[in-house]
C-alpha positions in Angstrom: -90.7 70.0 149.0 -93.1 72.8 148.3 -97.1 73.1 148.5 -98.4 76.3 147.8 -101.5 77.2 148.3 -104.0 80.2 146.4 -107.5 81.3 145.4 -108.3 82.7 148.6 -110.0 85.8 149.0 -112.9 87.7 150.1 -116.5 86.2 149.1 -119.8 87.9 150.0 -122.0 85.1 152.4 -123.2 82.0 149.9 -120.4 82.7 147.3 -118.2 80.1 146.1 -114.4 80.1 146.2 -112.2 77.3 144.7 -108.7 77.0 146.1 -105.5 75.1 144.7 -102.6 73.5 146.4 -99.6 73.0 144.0 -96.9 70.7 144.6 -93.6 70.7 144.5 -91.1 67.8 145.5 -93.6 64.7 145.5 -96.1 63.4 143.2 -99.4 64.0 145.1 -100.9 61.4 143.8 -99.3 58.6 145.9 -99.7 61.2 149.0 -102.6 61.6 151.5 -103.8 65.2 150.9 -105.6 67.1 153.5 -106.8 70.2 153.6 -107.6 71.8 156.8 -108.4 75.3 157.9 -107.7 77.6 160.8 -109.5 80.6 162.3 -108.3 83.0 164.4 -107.9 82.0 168.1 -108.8 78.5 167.5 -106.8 75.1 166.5 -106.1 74.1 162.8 -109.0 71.6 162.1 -109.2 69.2 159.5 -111.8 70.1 156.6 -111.2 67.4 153.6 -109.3 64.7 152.7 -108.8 62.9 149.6 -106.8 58.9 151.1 -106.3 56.6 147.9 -109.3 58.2 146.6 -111.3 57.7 149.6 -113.1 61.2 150.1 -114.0 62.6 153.3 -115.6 65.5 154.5 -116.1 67.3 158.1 -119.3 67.6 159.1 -119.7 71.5 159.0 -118.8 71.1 155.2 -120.7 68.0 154.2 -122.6 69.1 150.7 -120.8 72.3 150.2 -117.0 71.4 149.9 -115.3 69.4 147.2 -111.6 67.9 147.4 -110.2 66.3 144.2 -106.7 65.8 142.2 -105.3 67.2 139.0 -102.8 64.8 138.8 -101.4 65.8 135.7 -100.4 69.0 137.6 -99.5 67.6 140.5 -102.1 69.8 142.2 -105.2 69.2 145.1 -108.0 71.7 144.9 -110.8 72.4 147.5 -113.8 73.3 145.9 -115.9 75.2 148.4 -119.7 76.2 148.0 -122.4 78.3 150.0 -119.7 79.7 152.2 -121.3 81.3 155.3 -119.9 79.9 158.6 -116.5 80.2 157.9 -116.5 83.8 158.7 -112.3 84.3 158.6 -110.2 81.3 158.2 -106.8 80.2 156.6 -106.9 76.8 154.7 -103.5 75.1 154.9 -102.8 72.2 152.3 -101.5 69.0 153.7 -99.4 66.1 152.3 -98.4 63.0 153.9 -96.4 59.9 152.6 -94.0 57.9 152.4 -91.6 60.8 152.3 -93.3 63.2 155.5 -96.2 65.2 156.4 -95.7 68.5 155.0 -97.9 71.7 155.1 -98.5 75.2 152.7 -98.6 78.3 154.0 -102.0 78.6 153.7 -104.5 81.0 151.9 -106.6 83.3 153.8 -110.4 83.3 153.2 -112.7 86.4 154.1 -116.8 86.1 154.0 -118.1 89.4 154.6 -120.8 91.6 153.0 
């Protein structure tokens, strides 16, 4: 079992940035898929999650964050908007099924002028 995540980066204050989590080993569909984030010197926290196609959101993201499935890639993707408190986080993709709870390795994003 794999998930890799990408599209991080560094993004000006307000810029967009859309991140992907591939999998490998499980068919994401039939998984709960999280995605959470973690800033230096702080504890992992959850951002998004996509449960049987139930959507939720953390508050601090609420109207600027977008989680959905490309099944047919077996891929989640994080859509993120207005980016302005999240000053220097990683955002580790999460899986959890009937098979385990797995994690990526997380892709580092940057907002900085």
């Amino acid at each position: 079992v794999q998930l890799m995540e990408s599209g991080g980066g560094l993004v000006q204050p307000g810029g967009s940035l859309r991140l992907s989590c591939v999998v490998w080993g499980f068919t994401s569909s039939e998984y709960f898929m999280r995605w959470y984030r973690q800033a230096p010197g702080k504890e992992r926290e959850l951002v998004a999650g996509d449960v049987v196609g139930r959507t939720t959101y953390a508050d601090a993201v609420k109207g600027r964050f977008i989680i959905s499935r490309d099944n047919a890639k077996n891929t989640v993707i994080l859509q993120m908007y207005d980016l302005k408190s999240e000053v220097k986080c990683v955002y580790f993709c999460n899986g959890w099924g009937t098979g385990g709870r797995y994690w990526g390795r997380g892709t580092q994003v940057t907002i900085s002028s």
